[in-house]
N, C-alpha and C positions, 0 to 999 in steps of 0.2 A: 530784511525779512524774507526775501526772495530765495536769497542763500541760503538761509535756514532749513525754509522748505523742503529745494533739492537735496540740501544734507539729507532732509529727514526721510527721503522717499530713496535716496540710494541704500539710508541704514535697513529700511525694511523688506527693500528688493533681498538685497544680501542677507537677512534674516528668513526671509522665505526661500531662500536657493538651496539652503541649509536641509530643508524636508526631502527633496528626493536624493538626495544623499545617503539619510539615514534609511528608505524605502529600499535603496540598491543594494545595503548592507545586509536586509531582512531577507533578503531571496538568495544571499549570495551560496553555491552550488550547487542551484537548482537552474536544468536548462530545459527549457518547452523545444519541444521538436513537431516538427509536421509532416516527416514524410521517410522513409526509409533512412539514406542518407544522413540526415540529421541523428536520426536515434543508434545508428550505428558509431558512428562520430560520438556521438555522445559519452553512449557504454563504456565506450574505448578511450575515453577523457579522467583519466585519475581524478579532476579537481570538479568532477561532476559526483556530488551524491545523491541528488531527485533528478529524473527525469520523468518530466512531465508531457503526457499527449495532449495537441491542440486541436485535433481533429484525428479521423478514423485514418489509421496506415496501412496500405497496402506493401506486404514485401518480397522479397523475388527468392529466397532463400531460407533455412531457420534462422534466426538470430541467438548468437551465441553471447551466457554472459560469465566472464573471466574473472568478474572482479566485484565485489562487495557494492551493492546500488538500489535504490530506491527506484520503482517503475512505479509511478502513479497514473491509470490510464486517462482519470476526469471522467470516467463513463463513457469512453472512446473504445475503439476496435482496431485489434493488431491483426490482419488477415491472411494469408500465406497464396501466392497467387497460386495459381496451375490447379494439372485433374491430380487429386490422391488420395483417388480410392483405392487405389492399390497397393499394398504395402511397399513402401519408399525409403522408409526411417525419418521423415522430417515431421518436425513440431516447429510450431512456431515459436517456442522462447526456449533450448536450453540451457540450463542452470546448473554448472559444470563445480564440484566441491567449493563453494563461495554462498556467501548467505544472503540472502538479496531478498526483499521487499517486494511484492504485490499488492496493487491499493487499487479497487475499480476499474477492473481491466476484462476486458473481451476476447477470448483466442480461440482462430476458427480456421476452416480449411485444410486442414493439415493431416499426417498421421493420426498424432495426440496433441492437444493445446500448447500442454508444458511439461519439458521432460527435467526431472530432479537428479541429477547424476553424482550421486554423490553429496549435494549440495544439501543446503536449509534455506528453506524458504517461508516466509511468512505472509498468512494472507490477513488482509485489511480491507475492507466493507465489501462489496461482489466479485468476485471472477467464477464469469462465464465461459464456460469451457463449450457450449455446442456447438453444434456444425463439424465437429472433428469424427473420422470418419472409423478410428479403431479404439477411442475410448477419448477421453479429458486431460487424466493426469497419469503420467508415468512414472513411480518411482522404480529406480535403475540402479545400477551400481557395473557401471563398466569395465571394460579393460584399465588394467594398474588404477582402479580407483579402489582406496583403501577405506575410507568412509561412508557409513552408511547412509542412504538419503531420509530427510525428516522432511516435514509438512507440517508448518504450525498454523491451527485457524484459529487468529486472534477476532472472536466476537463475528466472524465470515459470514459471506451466504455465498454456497458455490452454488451455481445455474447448469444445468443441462438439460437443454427440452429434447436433443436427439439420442436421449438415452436409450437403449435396448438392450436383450439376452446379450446380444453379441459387441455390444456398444457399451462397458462401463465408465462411471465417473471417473472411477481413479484404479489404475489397477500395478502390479511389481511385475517384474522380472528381474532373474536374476540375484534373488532375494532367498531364505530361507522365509518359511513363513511364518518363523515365529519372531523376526524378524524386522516385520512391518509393524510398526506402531504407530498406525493412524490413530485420531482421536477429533474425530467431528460429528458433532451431535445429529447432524444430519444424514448420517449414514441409518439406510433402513434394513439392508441386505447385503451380508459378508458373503465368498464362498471360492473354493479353493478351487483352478483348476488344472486337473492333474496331466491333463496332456499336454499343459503347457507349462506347466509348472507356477504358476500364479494367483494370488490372493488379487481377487477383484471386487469390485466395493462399488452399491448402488443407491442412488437415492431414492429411489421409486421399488420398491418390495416386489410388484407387480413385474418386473422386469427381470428378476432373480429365472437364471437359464437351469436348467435341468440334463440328467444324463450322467449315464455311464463316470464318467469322465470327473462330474462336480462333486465334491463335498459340503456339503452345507456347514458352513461357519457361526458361530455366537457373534451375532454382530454387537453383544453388550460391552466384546473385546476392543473396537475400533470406536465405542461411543467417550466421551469422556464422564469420571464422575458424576453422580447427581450435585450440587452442591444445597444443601441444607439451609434454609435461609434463617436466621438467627432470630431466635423470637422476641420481638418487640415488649419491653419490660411496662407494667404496669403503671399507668401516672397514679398516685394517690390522689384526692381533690384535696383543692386547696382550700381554707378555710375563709380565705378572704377575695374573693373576685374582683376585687376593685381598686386592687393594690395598683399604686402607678407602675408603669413598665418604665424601666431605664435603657432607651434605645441605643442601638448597638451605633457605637461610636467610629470602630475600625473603618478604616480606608480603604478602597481598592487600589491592591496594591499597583494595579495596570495604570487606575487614574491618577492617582498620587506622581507617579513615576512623570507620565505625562503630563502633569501642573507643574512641575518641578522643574521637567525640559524644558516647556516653552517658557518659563517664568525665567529659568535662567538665558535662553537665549535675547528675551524682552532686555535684559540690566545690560545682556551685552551691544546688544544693539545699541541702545538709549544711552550709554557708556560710550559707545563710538562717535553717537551724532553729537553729544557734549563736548567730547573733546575736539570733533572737526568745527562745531562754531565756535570753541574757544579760539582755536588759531588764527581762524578766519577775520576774529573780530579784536585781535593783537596785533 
């Protein structure tokens, strides 16, 4: 009986070792970074496609990204150290012809937060561009870059509280202006300007600069669609209110999945410790 026992406590150890296994699988080319270093490394890691912030990064440089990647900041902050207020050319993320992911991320100190070179970027739930000291977002289009840069705000909220005349969210260079096809519904004030040549885009109306120099924009250009919301068809009443209801029977398919796994890992365990007291007791 003794022997049984430990069979039976080895079979379940070994049935349980099984779970962080399947756990290591789930995350697998996602890497959490915490500090410059790491997310440099990272970027630069082909078999990385999330990288994720563990806490707020301080970095000594912009960080350049080359390569197709998921940045998920966690509601962390990416900060660019030194003074630059004065025009420098660094941002703290640029995003050179490659399409890469933004998800809850913070960029500050710098030029512009994130400069789009060419590239597609997509945002997912906040990025916070304040604290940047000659606007938020730069879209670019540089030496030998042949592609246009885009910005997509999937469902977004972009943040800027240091918005001003001379401070926009997101604003081109380098661009024709017809050109720039933003599309965030949070844009309140478009407008063109000509001594520099640049469509700049605000979120605060009140902040819209004046002069010589501006043109005032249709910001209905840079807004997206209204979309129509599809009107809800009429129920007829039913004649009979007390009719039984036949409850919905379907499985989820997430639970199913998992009854399934551990039910079959149970046969096999139970299957193991069978056959090690069979031997035992031959």
């Amino acid at each position: 009986m003794k022997k049984f026992t430990k069979v039976a406590l080895m079979a379940i150890v070994g049935l349980f070792a099984l779970v962080p296994m399947m756990n290591v699988h789930a995350t697998e080319g996602v890497k959490v970074v915490t500090d410059e270093e790491e997310l440099v490394a990272a970027i630069n890691d082909e078999t990385v496609t999330t990288i994720q912030l563990a806490n707020d990064i301080t970095t000594t440089a912009k960080v350049d990204i080359l390569r197709d990647v998921t940045i998920d900041g966690a509601n962390h902050k990416i900060t660019l150290d030194g003074n630059h207020t004065a025009w420098d050319s660094t941002y703290v993320l640029h995003v050179y012809e490659v399409n890469v992911t933004l998800k809850n991320i913070a960029l500050s100190n710098a030029n512009g937060g994130l400069l789009v070179n060419g590239g597609n970027v997509t945002v997912e739930g906040t990025l916070d561009v304040s604290g940047n000291h000659f606007g938020g977002i730069e879209l670019g289009k540089g030496k030998d870059v042949e592609t246009l840069p885009v910005i997509n705000f999937n469902n977004a909220t972009v943040v800027n509280t240091t918005e001003s005349e001379t401070i926009p969210t997101l604003w081109s260079d380098g661009i024709a202006q017809e050109e720039v096809t933003v599309k965030y519904n949070g844009v309140e004030a478009a407008i063109y300007n000509t001594e520099k040549g640049q469509v700049q885009l605000f979120l605060n109306q009140e902040n819209t600069p004046t002069g010589d120099n501006i043109t005032i924009l249709d910001v209905a250009d840079y807004q997206p669609e209204p979309v129509e919301e599809p009107e809800e068809p009429t129920t007829p009443p039913t004649e009979d209110n007390n009719q039984d209801r036949v409850e919905d029977a379907t499985e989820n398919p997430e639970t199913s999945d998992g009854i399934l796994l551990f039910a079959s890992l149970a046969v096999i365990g139970l299957a193991g410790t069978a056959l090690t007291y069979r031997r035992l007791h031959n």
